[in-house]
N, C-alpha and C positions, 0 to 999 in steps of 0.2 A: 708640744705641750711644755709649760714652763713647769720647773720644779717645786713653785709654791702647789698650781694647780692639779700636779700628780699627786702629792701628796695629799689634798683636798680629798680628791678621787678616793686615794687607795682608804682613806680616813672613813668616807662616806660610805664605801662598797665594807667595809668591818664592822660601822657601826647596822647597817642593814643586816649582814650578818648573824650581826651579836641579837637582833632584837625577834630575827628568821628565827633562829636557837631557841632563844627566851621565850616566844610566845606559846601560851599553851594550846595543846592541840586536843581535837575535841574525840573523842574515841567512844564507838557505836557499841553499847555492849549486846545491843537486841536490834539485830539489823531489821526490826520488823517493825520498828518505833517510828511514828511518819511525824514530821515537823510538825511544830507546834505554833500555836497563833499568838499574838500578842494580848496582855489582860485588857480585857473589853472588846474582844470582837468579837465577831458571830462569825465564825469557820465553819463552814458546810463537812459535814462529810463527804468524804470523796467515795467514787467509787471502789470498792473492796476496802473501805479503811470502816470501822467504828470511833466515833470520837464519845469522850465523856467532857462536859464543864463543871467548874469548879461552884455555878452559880444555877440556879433556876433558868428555866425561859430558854437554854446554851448563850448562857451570858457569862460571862469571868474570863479563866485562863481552860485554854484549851488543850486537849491533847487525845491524839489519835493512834489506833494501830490499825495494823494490817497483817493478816496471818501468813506465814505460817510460825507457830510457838506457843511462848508466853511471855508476856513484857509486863515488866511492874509499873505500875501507873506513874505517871511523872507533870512535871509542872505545876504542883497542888492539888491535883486529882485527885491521888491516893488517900483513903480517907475524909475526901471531902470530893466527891462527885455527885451533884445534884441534878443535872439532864446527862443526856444522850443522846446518839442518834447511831441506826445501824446502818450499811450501806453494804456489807460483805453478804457477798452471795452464797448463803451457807449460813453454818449455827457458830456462833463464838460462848465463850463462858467467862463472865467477870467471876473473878478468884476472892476472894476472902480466908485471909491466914485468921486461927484462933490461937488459942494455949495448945502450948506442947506439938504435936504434928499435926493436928486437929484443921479442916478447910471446907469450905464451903463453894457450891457455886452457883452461878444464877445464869440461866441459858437467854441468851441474845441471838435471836432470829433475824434476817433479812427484813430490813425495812421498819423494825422494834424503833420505837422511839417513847424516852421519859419527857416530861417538861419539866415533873416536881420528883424526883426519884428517891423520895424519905427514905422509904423501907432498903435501901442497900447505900444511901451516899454516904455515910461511916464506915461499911462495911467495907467498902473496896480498897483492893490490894493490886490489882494485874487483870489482864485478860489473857485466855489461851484459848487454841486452837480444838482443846482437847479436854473434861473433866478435873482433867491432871488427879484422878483418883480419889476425889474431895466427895462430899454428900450435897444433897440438894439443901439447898437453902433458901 
């Protein structure tokens, strides 16, 4: 190897490096949070996950969980979730935080499905596995 070329090398293998380092990395705070779909498609739920959309019809941005927990709604959901669909074999509960320590929730059955979900797509905050000790809403 000539010494322009090693140099190249050892430049090339620093600069990858430097950018290894640099990039940011992506960190699961709720390992129960399942990929999200791209704005405008129709993501099925999968089996054991609950998806909500951002839009009527499960049109918009999507986003799914899968139990066991509780995961804060994410991709535009939160607060703005207008369909669903259930697919978890079991009961799940959309979360709604109010003032002070104040929560609500709304029980999600196997197989539940919204197309127009007015009465709770502002309300939502998360779903869990669990009440999480809220009152019925």
């Amino acid at each position: 190897m000539h010494r322009s070329t090693a140099s190249l090398t050892t430049a090339l293998v620093g600069v990858a490096t430097a950018l290894t380092l640099a990039a940011p990395t992506a960190v699961a705070t709720v390992p129960t949070a399942v990929a999200t779909a791209p704005a405008g498609s129709a993501r099925a739920a999968g089996p054991g996950q609950v998806c909500f959309w951002t839009e009527a019809g499960q049109h918009g941005q999507a986003w799914c969980y899968a139990p066991p927990g509780y995961a804060e709604a994410e991709n535009g959901t939160q607060r703005h979730a207008y369909s669903f669909d259930s697919r978890v074999d079991g009961t799940v509960y959309a979360i709604s935080y109010g003032p002070g320590n104040s929560c609500l929730y709304r029980e999600i059955r196997k197989d539940d499905y919204d197309e127009n979900w007015e009465a709770w797509a502002t309300k939502f905050d998360g779903v869990s596995d669990n009440k999480m000790g809220c009152e019925a809403g």
